[in-house]
Phi, psi and omega in degrees: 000173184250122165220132200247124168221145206255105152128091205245038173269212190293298191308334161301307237255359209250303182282339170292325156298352174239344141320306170298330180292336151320310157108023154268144202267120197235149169233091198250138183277129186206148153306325221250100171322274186321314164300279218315302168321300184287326184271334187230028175288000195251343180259151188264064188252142142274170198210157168179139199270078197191184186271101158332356156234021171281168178278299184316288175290016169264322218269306179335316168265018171072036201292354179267006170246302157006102164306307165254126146278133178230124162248142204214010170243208227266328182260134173259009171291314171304328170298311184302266213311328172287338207267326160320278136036259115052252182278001161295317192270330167222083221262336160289347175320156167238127172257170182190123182222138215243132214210094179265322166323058178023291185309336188251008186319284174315293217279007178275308200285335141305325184231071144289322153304312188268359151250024182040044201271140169277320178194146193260148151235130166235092206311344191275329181269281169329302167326296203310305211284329179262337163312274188328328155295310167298304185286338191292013219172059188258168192132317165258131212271345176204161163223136149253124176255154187219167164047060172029058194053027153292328195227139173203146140276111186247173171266140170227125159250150165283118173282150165306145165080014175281145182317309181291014198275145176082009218256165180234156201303318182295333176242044166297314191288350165336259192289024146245039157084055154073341172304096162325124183245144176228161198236087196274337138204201185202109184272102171237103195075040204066353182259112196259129158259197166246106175318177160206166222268350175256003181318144187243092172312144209229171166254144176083015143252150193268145179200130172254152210248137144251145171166141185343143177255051148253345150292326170322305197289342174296314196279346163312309189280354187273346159303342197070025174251123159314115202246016153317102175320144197273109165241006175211126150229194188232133167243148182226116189092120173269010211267200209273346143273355158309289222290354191270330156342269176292352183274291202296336181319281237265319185281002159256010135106042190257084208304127145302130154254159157233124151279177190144130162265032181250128188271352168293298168298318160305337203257301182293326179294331187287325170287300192282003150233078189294013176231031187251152159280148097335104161213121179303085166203171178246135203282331177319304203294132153320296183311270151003279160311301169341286185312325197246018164102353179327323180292352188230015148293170201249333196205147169246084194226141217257111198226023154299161133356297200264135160289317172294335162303318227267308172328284204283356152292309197301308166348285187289342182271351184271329180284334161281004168077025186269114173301337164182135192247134160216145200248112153318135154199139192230002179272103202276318194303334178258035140328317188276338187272297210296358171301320195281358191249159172260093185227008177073231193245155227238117166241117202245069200323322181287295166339297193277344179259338158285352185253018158255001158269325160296337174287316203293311150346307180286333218268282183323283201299319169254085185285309217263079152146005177293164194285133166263022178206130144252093188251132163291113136247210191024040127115061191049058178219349148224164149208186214238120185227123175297113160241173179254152164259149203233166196264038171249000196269168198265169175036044190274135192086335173248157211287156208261032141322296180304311208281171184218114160268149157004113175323163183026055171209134196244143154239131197255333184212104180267159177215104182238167191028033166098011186242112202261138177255118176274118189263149158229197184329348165276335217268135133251196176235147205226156156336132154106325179292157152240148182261138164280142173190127193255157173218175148247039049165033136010287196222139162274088189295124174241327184238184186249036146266314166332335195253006182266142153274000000 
């Protein structure tokens, strides 16, 4: 398909790589010449230099042949005005608009129509959302849900001396007291693969475990990880995945502390979240932490601006003995150091909001048999992708001994009539079910007849 996305900041530049990587033909729109340059020399992109809600740079960038818009930059008035624009101009268009403002929440969601928007995104509110997850369920470093929260992918690292260090994948569930588990990967050594039943687990691999989730907390505890309920947390950095935070913290009945060093921004958060602390300080400083209390909070979670800020408080907060942290971090290049750091659990806004366009992307271009669910793991190097099988998918009814798949593609979970299955050599799949399937995006699976060879 032809996609044009507006705005070559993290999130532009997060959805246009991966997009390109897909094999659609992008365009990206930027004010700034030297950004377009600098950010997309490595990719197989056209550029074009202008205000991305002009007439003049839409028809340049060939917006009446264009499938898709993606506005992506910093202003959300401006995102609102291209895809209005736009869709004047191509009236069969699908927008997609990246919209942060709190404030416009209500009045988007009445005149969704009249900006012809297809889908609103907010890389800051998905982050909140996924925080927020993390803590209902802490113990882990990411969760993915599937099958309308019946099924998640969770992140694990094997610590020395853990019941899994040493363990080989075929008698794991031994040690996790008979509970099936299925392991869809394993980041080792900077390296992500798909096991097979003789992989042998190390200390200091990260590994996703699919499985109900009413089995995760069995397996936190046979793990030895804390599962202490969140009544206090600590936020560091006030800007707006702070404030979607703490608006779910506190209606769930969560004491909030918030740090920040804008002395503006504290004036605001105190109006629009009275039932939060407030404190004008820098959350970086020990001191600082020490004073407000971290040795006796329940959650730590770091929400600046700087990925290096953000590391080294989470750091500092594992080190103090905080049960559970989770680290902001938005710079894809430091992926590889933070598998080896002790930072709890990990979020990335730009990230969870290009593979939700990208879902959405695969969904346009393949309606019958496209993943209704798309998740990046192992630091987007494999993924996990949800189908319904429909009466066009191959191989329906048979165990999947018989069937033959692609290299490196797992099905990792079937769910039929509301019953989620870790399947093995037996198991099949029926009309109406859903299926889980990890690939390592090799070959891109856009339909589920896509994973048979």
């Amino acid at each position: 398909m032809r996609i044009i996305v507006a705005g070559d900041g993290k999130v532009g530049l997060a959805i246009t790589r991966l997009l390109s990587q897909e094999g659609h033909d992008i365009v990206a729109i930027d004010t700034k010449a030297q950004v377009l340059q600098d950010n997309l020399q490595n990719y197989d992109v056209m550029t074009v230099v202008g205000n991305c809600a002009t007439m003049d740079a839409l028809i340049e960038a060939g917006i009446e042949q264009t499938d898709v818009l993606i506005a992506a930059t910093s202003a959300d008035e401006t995102n609102l005005l291209c895809c209005l624009t736009a869709r004047k101009l191509n009236p069969k268009l699908h927008t997609i608009a990246r919209v942060r403002n709190p404030e416009y929440t209500e009045q988007l969601y009445r005149m969704r129509e009249d900006f012809g928007l297809s889908l609103i995104i907010n890389p800051e509110k998905d982050a909140a959302k996924e925080i927020y997850r993390l803590l209902q369920l802490p113990g882990f470093i990411r969760r993915e849900t599937f099958a309308k929260g019946r099924v998640e992918i969770v992140e694990l690292r094997i610590e020395e001396n853990s019941v899994l260090e040493g363990v080989q994948l075929s008698r794991m569930h031994y040690s996790l007291g008979g509970k099936k588990v299925l392991v869809c990967a394993v980041i080792r050594d900077g390296e992500a693969f798909i096991p097979t039943s003789d992989t042998v687990f190390k200390a200091g691999d990260h590994i996703y475990v699919t499985a109900p989730v009413y089995i995760l907390s069995h397996i936190l505890k046979k793990l030895g990880i804390t599962q202490k309920r969140v009544k206090h947390a600590m936020l560091i950095g006030g800007g707006r995945v702070c404030y979607y935070l703490a608006k779910h913290l506190t209606e769930a009945g969560v004491r909030v502390k918030i740090i920040e060093n804008n002395p503006a921004r504290c004036e605001h958060l105190a109006q629009i979240m009275p039932a939060a602390s407030i404190v004008f300080a820098d959350g970086s400083s020990q001191d600082v932490l020490e004073s407000e209390g971290l040795s006796e909070t329940d959650a730590l979670v770091t929400l600046t601006g700087l990925d290096e800020q953000n590391v080294i408080s989470s750091m500092y907060g594992k080190i103090k003995g905080v049960p559970h942290v989770v680290t902001k971090v938005n710079r894809m290049e430091t992926d590889g150091i933070l598998e080896d750091l002790s930072l709890g659990g990990i979020v990335s806004p730009k990230e969870l909001c290009s593979s939700n366009v990208v879902q959405y992307v695969r969904a346009m271009d393949n309606q019958a048999g496209a993943a209704i669910t798309l998740h990046k793991i192992a630091n987007g190097r494999i993924e996990a992708l949800e189908f319904v099988i429909n009466d066009r998918s191959r191989s329906v009814g048979l165990p999947l001994k018989k069937i033959h798949l692609k290299s490196k593609i797992l099905i990792a979970c079937i769910t039929h009539n509301g019953v989620n299955v870790i399947p093995d050599g037996n198991s099949t799949f029926e009309i109406g079910d859903t299926v889980i399937v990890i690939t390592n995006r090799d070959t891109p699976i856009l339909q589920f007849n896509d994973i048979f060879a």
